[in-house]
C-alpha positions as CSV (number, residue, x, y, z in Angstrom):
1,X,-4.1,9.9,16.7
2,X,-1.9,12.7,16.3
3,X,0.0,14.0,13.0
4,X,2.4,17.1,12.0
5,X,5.8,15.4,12.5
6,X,5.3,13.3,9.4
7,X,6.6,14.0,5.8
8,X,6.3,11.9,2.3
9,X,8.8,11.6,0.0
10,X,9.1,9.9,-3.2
11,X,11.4,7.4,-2.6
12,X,14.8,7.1,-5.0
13,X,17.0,4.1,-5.9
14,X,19.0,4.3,-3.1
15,X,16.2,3.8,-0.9
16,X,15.3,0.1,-2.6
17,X,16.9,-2.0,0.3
18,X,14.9,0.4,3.3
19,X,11.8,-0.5,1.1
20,X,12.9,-3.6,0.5
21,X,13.3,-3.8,5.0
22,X,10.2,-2.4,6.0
23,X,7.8,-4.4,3.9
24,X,9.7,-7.5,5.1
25,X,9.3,-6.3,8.3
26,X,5.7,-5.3,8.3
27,X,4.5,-8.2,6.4
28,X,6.4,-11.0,8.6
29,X,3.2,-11.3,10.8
30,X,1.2,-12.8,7.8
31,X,3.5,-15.6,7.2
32,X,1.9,-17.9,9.8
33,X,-1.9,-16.8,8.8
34,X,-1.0,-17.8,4.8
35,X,1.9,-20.3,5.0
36,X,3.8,-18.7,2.8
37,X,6.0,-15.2,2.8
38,X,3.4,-12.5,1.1
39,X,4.2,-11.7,-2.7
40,X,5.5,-8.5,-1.7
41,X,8.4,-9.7,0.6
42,X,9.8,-11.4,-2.4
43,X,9.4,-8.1,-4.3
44,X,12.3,-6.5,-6.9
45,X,12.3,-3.1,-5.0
46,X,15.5,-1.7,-7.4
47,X,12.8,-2.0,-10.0
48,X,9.9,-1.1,-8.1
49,X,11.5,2.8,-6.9
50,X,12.6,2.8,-10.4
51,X,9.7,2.5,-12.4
52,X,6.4,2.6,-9.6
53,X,5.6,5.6,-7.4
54,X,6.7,4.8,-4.5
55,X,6.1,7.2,-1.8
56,X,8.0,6.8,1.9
57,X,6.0,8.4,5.2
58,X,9.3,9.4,7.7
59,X,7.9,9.8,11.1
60,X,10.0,12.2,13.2
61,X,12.8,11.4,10.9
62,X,12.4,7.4,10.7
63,X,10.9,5.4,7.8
64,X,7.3,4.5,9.5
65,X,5.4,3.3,6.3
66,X,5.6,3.6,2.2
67,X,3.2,3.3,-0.2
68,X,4.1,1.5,-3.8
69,X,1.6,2.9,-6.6
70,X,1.2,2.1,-10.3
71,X,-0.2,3.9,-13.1
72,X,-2.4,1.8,-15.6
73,X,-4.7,2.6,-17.9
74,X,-7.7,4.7,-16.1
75,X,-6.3,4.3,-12.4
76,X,-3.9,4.3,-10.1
77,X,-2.9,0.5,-8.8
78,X,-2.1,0.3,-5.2
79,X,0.2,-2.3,-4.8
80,X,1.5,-2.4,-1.9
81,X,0.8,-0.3,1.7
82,X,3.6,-1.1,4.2
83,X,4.0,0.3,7.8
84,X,6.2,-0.6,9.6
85,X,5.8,-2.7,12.9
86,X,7.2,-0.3,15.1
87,X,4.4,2.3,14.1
88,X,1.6,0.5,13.3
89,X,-2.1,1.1,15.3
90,X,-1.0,4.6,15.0
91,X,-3.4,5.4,11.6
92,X,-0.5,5.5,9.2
93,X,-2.2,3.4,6.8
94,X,-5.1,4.7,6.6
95,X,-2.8,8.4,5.9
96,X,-1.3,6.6,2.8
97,X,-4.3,5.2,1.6
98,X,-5.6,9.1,2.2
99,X,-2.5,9.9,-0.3
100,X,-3.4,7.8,-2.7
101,X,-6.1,9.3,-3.8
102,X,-4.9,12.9,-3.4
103,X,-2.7,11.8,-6.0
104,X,-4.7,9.5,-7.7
105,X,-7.0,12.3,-8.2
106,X,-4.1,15.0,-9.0
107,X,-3.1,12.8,-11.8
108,X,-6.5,12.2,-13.6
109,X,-7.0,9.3,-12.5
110,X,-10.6,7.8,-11.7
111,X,-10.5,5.4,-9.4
112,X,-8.1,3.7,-7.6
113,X,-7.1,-0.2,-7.2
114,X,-5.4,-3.0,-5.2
115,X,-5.7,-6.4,-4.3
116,X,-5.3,-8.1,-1.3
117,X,-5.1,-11.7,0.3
118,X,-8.9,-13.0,1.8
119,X,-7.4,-13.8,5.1
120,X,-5.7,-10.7,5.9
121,X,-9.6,-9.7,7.0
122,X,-8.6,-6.6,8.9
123,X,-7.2,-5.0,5.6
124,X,-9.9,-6.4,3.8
125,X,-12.0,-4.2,6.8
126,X,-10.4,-1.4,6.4
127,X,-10.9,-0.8,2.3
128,X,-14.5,-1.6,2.9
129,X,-14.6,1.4,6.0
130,X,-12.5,3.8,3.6
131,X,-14.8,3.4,0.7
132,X,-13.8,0.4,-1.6
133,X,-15.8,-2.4,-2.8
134,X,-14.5,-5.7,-3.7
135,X,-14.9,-6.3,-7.4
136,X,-13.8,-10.1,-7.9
137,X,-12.5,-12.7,-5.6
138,X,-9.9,-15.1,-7.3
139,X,-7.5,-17.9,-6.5
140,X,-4.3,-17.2,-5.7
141,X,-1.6,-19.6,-4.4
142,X,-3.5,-21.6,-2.8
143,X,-5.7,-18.6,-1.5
144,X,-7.7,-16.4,-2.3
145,X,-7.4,-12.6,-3.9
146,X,-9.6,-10.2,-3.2
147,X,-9.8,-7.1,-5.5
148,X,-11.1,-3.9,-4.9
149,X,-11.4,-0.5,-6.3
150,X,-12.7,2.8,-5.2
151,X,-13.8,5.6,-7.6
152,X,-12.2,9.1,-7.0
153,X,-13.9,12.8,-6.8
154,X,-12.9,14.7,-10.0
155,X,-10.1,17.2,-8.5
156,X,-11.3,20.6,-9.8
């Protein structure tokens, strides 16, 4: 996996329908597994680069992934970790996630969260290799939710 030709940016209003694109995009592939289209392809992204931190990864100048993150009391929520078919297998998520908690711990934050659906099992693998634990399991139209959290360093 090589990097250096990718930036972040936090990600303005006029960027709502690219986000709005990509996660479409990136999350189509679940739609058969679940039944349903994910919650985030129904998301409100004019409110969501308005009021979230929402960070966009350009890869040699095209959007390749974003990352949606909300401060609440004590830690930062992950809500949503998009890449982009066109770019994924390449590490991109994990580079986000890796982001996260750069900021997370830049910010004072503790420990990071998010929540993700039982049978997408390869992202439930992947927070488990990078450090989360699953803290509850709950229903969730008509699956199931899995939440996990991860505690971060203190950032001298």
């Amino acid at each position: 996996m090589q990097h250096g030709h990718e930036r972040l940016v936090r990600a303005t209003p006029d960027d709502a329908t690219a986000v709005r694109d990509l996660v479409r995009s990136s999350y189509a592939r679940w739609i058969p597994v679940i039944g349903r289209e994910p919650k985030p392809m129904g998301a409100d992204y004019e409110h969501a680069v308005a009021h979230h931190l929402v960070d966009l990864l350009y890869a040699g100048g095209e959007l390749a992934g974003l990352i949606e993150m909300i401060a609440e009391p004590g830690c930062l929520l992950i809500e949503n970790v998009a890449v982009s078919p066109a770019f994924q297998g390449r590490g991109y998520g994990r580079l986000l996630l890796t982001h996260a908690e750069a900021l997370a711990g830049s910010l004072g934050f503790r420990k990071l969260r998010l929540y993700t659906n039982k049978m997408f099992a390869e992202n439930v693998q992947l927070y488990l290799k990078l450090g989360y634990t699953i803290d509850k399991e709950e229903p969730f139209k008509g699956g199931i939710a899995v939440h996990m959290s991860k505690p971060i360093p203190r950032f001298a």
